[in-house]
VOKE-521803 format. One record per residue (C-alpha): residue in three letters; x, z, y; residue number from 1. Coordinates in Angstrom, 2 decimals, padded with zeros to 5 digits, always signed. Layout:
# residues N
   code         x         z         y   pos
    ALA         X         Z         Y   NUM
...
# end
This chain:
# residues 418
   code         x         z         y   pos
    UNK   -132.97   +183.47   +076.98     1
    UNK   -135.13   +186.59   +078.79     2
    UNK   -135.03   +187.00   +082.38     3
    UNK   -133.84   +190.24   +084.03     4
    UNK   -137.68   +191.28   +084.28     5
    UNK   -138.33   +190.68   +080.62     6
    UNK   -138.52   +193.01   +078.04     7
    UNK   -136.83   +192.18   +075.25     8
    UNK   -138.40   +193.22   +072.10     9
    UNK   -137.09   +194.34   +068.84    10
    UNK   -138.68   +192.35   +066.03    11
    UNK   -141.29   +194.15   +063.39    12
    UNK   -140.43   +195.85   +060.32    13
    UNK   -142.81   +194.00   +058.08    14
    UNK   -144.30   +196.33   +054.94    15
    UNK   -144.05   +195.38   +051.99    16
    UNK   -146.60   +193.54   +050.32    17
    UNK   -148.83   +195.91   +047.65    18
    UNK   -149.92   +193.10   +045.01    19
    UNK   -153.58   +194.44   +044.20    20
    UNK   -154.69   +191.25   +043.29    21
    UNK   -155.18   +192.51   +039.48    22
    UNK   -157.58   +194.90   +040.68    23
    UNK   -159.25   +192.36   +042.67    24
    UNK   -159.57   +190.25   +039.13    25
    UNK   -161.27   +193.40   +037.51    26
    UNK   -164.60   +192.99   +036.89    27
    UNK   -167.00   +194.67   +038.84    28
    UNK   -168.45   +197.25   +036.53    29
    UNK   -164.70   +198.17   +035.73    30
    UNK   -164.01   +199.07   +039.74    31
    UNK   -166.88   +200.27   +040.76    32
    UNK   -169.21   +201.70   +038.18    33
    UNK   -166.92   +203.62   +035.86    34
    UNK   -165.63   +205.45   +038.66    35
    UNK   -169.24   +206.52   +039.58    36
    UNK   -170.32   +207.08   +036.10    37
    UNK   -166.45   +209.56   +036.30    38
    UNK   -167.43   +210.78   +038.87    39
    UNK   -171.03   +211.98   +038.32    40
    UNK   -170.11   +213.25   +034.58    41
    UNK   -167.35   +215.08   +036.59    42
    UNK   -169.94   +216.76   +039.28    43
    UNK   -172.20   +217.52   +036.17    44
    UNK   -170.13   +219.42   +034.60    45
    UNK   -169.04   +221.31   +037.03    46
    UNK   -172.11   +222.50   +037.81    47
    UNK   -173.05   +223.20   +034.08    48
    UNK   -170.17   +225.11   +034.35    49
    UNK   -171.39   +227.04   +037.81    50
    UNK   -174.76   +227.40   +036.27    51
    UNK   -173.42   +229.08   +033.11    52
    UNK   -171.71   +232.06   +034.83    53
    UNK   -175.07   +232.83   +036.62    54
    UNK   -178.38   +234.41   +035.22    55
    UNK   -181.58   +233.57   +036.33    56
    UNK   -185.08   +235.79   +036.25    57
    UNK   -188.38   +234.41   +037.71    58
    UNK   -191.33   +236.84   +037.43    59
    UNK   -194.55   +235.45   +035.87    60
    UNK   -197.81   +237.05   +034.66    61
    UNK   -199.17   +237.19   +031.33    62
    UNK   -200.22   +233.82   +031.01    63
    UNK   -196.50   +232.96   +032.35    64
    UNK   -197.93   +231.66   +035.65    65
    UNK   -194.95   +232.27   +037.71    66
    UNK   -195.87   +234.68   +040.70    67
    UNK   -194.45   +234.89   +044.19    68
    UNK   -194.04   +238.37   +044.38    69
    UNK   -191.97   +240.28   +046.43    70
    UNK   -190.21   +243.49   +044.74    71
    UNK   -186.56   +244.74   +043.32    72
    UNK   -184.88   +244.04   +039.96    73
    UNK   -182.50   +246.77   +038.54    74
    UNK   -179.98   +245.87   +036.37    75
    UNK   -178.69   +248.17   +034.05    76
    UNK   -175.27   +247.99   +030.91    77
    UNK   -176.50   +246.65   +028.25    78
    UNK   -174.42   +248.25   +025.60    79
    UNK   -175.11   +249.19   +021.42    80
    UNK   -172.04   +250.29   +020.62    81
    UNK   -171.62   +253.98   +019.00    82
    UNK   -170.57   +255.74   +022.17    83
    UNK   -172.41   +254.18   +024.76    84
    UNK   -174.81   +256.45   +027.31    85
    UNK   -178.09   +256.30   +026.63    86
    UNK   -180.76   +255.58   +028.55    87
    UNK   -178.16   +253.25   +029.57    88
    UNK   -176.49   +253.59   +033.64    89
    UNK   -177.60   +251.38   +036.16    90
    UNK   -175.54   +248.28   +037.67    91
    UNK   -177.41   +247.20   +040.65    92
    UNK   -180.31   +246.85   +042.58    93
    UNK   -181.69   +243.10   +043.88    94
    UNK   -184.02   +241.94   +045.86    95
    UNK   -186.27   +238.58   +044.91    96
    UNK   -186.72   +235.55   +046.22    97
    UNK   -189.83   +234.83   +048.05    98
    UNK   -190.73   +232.68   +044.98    99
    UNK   -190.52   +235.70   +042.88   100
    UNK   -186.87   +234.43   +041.24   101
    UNK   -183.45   +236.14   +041.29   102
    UNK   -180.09   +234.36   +040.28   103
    UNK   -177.09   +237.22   +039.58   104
    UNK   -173.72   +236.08   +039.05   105
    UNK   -172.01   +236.58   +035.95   106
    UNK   -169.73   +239.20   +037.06   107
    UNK   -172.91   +240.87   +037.57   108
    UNK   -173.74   +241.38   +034.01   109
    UNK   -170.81   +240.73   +032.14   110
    UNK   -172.31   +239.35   +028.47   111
    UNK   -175.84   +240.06   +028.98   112
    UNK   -177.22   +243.01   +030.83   113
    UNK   -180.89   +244.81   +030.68   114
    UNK   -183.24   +244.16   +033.54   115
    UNK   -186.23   +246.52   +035.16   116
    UNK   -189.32   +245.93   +037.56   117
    UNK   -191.49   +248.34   +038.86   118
    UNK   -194.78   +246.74   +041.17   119
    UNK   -197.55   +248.78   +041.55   120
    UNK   -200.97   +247.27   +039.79   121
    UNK   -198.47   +245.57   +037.41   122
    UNK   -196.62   +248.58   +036.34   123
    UNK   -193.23   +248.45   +034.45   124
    UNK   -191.47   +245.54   +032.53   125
    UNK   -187.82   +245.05   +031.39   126
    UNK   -186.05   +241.47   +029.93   127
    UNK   -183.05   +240.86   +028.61   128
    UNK   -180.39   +238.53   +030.75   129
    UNK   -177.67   +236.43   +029.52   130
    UNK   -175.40   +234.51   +031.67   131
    UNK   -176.07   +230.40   +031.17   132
    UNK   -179.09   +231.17   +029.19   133
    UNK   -182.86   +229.81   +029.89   134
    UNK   -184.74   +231.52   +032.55   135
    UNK   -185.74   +234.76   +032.13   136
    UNK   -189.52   +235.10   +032.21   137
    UNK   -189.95   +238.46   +033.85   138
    UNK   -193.65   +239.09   +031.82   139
    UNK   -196.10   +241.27   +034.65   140
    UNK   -199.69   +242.13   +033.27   141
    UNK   -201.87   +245.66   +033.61   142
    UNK   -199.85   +249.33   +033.73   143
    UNK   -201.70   +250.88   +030.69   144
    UNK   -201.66   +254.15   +028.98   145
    UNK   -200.75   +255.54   +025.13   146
    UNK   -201.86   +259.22   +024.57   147
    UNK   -200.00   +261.38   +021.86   148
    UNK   -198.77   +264.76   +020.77   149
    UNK   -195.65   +266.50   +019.61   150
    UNK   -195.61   +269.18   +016.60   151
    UNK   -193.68   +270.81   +014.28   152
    UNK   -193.41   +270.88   +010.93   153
    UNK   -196.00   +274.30   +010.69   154
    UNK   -198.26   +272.25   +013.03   155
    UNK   -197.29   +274.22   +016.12   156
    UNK   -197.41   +271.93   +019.08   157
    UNK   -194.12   +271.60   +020.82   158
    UNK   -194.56   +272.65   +024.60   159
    UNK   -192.07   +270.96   +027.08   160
    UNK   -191.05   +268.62   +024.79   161
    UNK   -189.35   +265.62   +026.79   162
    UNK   -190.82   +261.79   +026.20   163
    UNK   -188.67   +258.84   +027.05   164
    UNK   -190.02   +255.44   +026.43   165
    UNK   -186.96   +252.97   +026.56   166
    UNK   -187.17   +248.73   +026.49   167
    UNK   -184.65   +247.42   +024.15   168
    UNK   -184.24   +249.08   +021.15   169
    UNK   -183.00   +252.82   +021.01   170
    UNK   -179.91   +252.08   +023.71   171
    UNK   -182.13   +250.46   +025.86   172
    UNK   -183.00   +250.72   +029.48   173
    UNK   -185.27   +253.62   +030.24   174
    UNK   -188.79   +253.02   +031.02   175
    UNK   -190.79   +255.69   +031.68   176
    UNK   -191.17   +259.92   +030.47   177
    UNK   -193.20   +262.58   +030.44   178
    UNK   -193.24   +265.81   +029.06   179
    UNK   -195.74   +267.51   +026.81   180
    UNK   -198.08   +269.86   +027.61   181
    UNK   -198.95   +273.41   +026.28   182
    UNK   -200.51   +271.88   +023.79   183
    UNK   -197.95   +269.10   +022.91   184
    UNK   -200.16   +266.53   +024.31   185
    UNK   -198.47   +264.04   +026.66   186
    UNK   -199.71   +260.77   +028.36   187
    UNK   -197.49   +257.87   +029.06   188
    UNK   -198.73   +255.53   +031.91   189
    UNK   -197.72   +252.36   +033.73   190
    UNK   -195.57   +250.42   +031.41   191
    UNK   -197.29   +247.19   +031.33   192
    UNK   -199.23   +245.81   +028.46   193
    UNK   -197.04   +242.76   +028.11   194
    UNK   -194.35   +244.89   +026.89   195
    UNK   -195.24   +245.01   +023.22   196
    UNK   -192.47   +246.63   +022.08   197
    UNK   -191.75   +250.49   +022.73   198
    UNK   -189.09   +252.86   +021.77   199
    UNK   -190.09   +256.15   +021.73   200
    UNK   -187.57   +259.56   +021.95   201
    UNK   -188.84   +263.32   +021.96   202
    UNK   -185.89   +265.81   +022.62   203
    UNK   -186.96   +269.72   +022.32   204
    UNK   -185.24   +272.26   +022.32   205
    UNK   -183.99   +273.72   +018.78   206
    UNK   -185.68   +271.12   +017.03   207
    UNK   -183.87   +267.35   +016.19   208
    UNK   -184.06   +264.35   +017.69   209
    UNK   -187.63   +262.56   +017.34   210
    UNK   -187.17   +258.32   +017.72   211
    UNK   -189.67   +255.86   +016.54   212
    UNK   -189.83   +251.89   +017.54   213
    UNK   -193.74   +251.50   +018.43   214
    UNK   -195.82   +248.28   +018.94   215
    UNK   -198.30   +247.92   +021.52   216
    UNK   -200.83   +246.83   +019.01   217
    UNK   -200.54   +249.71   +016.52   218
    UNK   -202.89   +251.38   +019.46   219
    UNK   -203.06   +253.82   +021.92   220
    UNK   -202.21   +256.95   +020.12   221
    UNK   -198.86   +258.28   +018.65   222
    UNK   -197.82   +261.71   +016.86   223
    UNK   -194.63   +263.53   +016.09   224
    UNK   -193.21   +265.78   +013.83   225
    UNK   -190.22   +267.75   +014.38   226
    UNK   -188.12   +269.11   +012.14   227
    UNK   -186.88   +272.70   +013.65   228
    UNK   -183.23   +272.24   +014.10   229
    UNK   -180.94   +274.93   +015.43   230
    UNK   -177.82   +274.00   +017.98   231
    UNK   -174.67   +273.62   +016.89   232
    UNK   -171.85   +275.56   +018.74   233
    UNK   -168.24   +274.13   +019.20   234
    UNK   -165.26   +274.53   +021.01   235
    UNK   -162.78   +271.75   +021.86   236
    UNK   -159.34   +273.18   +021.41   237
    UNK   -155.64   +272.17   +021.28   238
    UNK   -153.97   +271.84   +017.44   239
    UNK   -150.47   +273.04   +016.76   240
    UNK   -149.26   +269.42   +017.26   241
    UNK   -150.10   +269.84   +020.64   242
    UNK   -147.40   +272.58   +021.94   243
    UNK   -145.00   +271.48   +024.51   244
    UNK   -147.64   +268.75   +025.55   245
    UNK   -149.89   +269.02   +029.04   246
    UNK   -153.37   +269.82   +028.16   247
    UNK   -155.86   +267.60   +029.33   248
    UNK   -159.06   +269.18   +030.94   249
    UNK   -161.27   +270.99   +028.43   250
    UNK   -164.09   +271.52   +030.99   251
    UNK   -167.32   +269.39   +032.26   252
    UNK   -166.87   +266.56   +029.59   253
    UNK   -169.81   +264.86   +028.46   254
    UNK   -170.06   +264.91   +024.46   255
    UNK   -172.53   +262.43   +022.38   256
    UNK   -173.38   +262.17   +018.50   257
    UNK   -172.36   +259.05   +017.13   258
    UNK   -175.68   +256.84   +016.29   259
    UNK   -178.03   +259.60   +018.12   260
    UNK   -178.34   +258.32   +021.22   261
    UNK   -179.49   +260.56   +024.03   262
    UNK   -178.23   +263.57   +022.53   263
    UNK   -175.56   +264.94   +024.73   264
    UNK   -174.06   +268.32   +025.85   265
    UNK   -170.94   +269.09   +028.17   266
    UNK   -168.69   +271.50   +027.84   267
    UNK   -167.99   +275.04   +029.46   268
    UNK   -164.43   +275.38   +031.54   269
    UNK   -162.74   +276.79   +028.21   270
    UNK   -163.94   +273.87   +026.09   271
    UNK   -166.87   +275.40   +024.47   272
    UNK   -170.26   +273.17   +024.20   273
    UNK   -173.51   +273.91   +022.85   274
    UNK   -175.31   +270.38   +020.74   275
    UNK   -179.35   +270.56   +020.14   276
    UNK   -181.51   +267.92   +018.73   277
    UNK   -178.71   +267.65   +015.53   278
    UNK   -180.78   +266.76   +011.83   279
    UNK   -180.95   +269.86   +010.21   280
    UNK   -178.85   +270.73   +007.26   281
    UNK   -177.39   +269.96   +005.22   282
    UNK   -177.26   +266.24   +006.72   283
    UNK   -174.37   +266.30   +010.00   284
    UNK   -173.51   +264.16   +012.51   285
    UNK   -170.04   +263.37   +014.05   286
    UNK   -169.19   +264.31   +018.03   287
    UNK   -167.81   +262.24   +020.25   288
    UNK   -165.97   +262.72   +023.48   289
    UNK   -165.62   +259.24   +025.24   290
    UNK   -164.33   +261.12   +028.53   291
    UNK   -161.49   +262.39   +026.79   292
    UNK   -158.04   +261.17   +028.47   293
    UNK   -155.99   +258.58   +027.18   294
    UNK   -153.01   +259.70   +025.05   295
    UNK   -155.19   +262.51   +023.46   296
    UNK   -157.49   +261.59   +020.06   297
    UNK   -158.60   +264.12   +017.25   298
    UNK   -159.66   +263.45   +013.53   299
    UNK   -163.54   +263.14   +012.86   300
    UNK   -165.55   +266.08   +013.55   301
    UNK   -168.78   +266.46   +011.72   302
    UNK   -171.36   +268.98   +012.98   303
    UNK   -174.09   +270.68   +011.56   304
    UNK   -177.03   +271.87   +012.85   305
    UNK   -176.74   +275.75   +013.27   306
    UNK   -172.73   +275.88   +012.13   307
    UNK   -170.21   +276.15   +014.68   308
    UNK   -166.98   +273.68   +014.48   309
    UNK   -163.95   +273.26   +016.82   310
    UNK   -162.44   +269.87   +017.66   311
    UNK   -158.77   +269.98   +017.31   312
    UNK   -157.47   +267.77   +019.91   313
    UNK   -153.93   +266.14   +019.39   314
    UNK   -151.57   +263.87   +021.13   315
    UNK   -152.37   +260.28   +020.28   316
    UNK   -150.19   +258.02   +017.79   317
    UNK   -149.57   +254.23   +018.09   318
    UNK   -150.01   +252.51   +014.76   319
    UNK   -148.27   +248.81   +014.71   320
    UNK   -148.69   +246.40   +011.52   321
    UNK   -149.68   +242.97   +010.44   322
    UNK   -152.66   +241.79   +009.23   323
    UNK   -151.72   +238.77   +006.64   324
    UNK   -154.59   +236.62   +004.09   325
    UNK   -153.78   +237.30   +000.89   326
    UNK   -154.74   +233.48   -000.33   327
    UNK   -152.31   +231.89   +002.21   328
    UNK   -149.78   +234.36   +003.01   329
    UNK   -150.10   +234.01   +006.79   330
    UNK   -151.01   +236.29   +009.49   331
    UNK   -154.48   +236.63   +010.80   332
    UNK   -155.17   +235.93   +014.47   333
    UNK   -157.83   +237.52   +015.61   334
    UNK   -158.58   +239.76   +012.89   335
    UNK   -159.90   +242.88   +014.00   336
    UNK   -158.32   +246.34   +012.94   337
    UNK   -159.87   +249.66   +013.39   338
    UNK   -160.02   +253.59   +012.69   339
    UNK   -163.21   +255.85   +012.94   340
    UNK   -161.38   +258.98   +014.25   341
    UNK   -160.59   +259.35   +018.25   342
    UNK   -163.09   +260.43   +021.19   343
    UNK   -165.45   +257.06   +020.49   344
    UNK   -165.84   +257.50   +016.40   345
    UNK   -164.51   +253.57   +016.44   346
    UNK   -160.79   +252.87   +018.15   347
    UNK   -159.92   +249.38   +017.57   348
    UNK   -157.88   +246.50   +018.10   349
    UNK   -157.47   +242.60   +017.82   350
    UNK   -154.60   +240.55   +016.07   351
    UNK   -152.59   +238.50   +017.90   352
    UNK   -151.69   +234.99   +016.86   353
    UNK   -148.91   +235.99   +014.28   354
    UNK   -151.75   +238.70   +012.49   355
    UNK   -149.51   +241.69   +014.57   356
    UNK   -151.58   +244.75   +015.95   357
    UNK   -150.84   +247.74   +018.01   358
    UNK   -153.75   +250.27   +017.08   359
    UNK   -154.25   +253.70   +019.67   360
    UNK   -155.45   +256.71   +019.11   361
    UNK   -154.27   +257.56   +015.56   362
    UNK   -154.69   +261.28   +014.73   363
    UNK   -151.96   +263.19   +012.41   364
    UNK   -152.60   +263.46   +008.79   365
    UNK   -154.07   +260.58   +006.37   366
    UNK   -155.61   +257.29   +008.06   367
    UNK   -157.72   +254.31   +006.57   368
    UNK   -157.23   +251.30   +008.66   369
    UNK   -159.55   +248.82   +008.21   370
    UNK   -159.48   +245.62   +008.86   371
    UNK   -161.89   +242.30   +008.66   372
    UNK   -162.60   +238.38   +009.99   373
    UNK   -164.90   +235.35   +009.69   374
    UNK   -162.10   +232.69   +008.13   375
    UNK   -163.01   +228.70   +007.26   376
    UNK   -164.96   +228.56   +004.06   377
    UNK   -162.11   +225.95   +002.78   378
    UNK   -158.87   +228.99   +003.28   379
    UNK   -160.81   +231.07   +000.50   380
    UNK   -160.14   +229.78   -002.99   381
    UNK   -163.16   +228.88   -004.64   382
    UNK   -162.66   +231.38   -007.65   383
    UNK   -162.87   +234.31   -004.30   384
    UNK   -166.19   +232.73   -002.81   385
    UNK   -168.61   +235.19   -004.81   386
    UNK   -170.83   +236.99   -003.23   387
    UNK   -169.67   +235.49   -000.17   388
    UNK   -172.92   +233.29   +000.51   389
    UNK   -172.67   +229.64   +001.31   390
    UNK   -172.12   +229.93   +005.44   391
    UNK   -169.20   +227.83   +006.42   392
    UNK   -167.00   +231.00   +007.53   393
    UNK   -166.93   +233.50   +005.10   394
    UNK   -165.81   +236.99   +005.99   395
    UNK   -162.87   +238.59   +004.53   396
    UNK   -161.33   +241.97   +004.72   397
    UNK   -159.09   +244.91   +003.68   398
    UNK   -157.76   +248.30   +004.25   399
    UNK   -154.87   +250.10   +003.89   400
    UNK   -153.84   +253.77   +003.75   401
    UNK   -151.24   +255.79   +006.24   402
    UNK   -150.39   +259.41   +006.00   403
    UNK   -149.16   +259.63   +010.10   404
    UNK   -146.81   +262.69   +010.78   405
    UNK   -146.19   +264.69   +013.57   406
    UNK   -142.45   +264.10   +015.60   407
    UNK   -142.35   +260.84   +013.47   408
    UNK   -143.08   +257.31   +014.45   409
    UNK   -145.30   +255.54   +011.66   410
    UNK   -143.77   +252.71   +009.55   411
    UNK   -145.28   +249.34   +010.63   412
    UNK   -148.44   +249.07   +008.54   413
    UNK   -149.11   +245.82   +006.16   414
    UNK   -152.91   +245.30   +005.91   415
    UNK   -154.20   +242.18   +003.03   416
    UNK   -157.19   +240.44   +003.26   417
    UNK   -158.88   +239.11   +000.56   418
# end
């Protein structure tokens, strides 16, 4: 037994026993090297994954040499759709890396986004950017200079005439412009001579829009000829449909011509607008007003060059319907249904996963809603595959007619594909 001066001690909870030792049997390349191939395919990914939502730009000269060069990249939408600004806005400004790279992060640019560098004895280069794509070469060579001249159709030169060379096609990112002189004559300098592709616009007033895609190797001269083309006046104003509802602002709203880009106007405080650069008659192009506010739509406008047209302006309409294949019966997820009325000449919207739509932005009167999507090869019987081409998605489509009324809530619309 303890003496008075001894502690007595409670004994140990013992653990239990963990029986590993079928681990311990494993062989070695079981424990210890699958885990670390895991593991590294895991860290791979993930930064495939990390890499993908970034872009990356280094800037290199002609020979693609790359060159540490210090300077800033703009970035700028890059946007083709029929309403979209043009030149196209800005999204940032960056600063490279000593090395002459930049890495943006995909929230940065969304899809893919239009890039521009300025450095003097270099001049002025753009690049597309894509998010999880290869590098970007950022091409630098010489700044060099095309000579040209703007005239009408008489031979007149066109004084004052303004030149805007864009990068990127028509809605691209604006390069450079000038305007022309007295004489129509204009000179176009630093754009660098690895840029070999050019779009040129020429916007005068009273005559139409002047565009042309130009190659650097065509040479170092360039003429246009402008059709005279009078404005076209307008108003936008509110239809009968439209009493009892609040007006929406009729003043300062930007207005563009669907597929002339750079041709804009705003309009007065009472809705009024004045549109140049139109093709002259009798060939017309339709207005849009991507400002307008939400709830309010109108049916497509056409303009003419020298006629004067309001846009009736009405409260919008909610379409719902189905979209279904006619060769299976089911409904078509992610089938895409659309108008061409409304303030952006396309409204639009996307099926869910039982073929169901809501669409916006339906005027009063009669509607075509259209409606299409790339389906297996296999869901298309073989007797439909004509003219289809041999691709293993084929695209199928339809339309359907609505007459929508005002005070009245349309019937859910059934749209078949075939």
């Amino acid at each position: 037994m303890p003496t008075d001066s001894e502690t007595v001690r409670a004994p140990r909870a013992r653990r239990p026993q963990q029986n590993t030792s079928w681990i311990r049997r494993l062989p070695w390349t079981i424990r210890f090297v699958i885990p670390a191939m895991l593991l590294f395919f895991l860290g791979r990914e993930g930064w495939r994954a990390f890499e993908s939502s970034r872009g990356h730009i280094q800037v290199v000269d002609a020979d693609g040499v790359p060159l540490a060069i210090a300077g800033r990249v703009e970035v700028f939408v890059a946007d083709e759709s029929p309403s979209a600004a043009s030149p196209t806005p800005q999204i940032g400004v960056y600063d490279l890396e000593p090395d002459g790279s930049l890495t943006l992060p995909a929230d940065e640019i969304g899809d893919r986004a239009l890039v521009r560098m300025a450095v003097s004895g270099h001049g002025i280069a753009y690049g597309v950017i894509e998010p999880g794509a290869e590098v970007l070469p950022l091409r630098l060579g010489q700044p060099m200079q095309v000579e040209g001249r703007v005239i009408d159709t008489a031979g007149v030169p066109v004084a004052g005439a303004l030149i805007q060379v864009l990068g990127g096609g028509a809605r691209g990112v604006l390069l450079t412009e000038v305007e022309t002189d007295a004489e129509g004559k204009f000179a176009v300098g630093g754009v660098s001579d690895t840029v070999r592709s050019w779009s040129f616009r020429v916007l005068a007033r009273d005559y139409e829009l002047g565009q042309i895609d130009w190659l650097s190797r065509d040479g170092e001269r360039i003429e246009f000829t402008l059709n005279p083309s009078p404005p076209a006046q307008g108003r936008l104003v509110l239809d009968g449909t439209a009493a009892g509802s609040e007006a929406p602002p009729l003043g300062d709203l930007e207005l563009r011509i669907h597929h002339l880009p750079g041709v804009t106007a705003r309009t007065r405080d009472d809705g009024r607008f004045s549109v140049h650069h139109l093709p002259p008659a009798p060939r017309f192009a339709h207005v849009l007003v991507p400002d307008l506010p939400r709830g309010w739509t109108y049916r497509r406008t056409a303009l003419r060059s020298g006629d004067t047209r309001d846009v009736l302006l009405q409260p919008a309409q909610q379409l719902r319907g189905r979209v279904v294949n006619g060769h299976t019966n089911g409904g078509v997820a992610g089938a895409v249904v659309y108008h061409e009325h409304g303030p952006n000449g396309i409204e639009s919207a996307v099926c869910d996963g039982d073929g169901r739509f809501v669409l916006d932005r339906v005027p009063f009167g009669p509607v075509e809603v259209f409606a299409d999507v790339m389906v297996s090869r296999a869901s298309v019987p073989s007797d439909k595959l004509e003219g289809k081409g041999r691709g293993r998605k084929v695209l199928i489509q339809g339309s359907e007619s609505v007459f929508v009324q005002p005070g009245k809530e349309p019937e859910p619309l059934q749209i078949t594909m075939w």
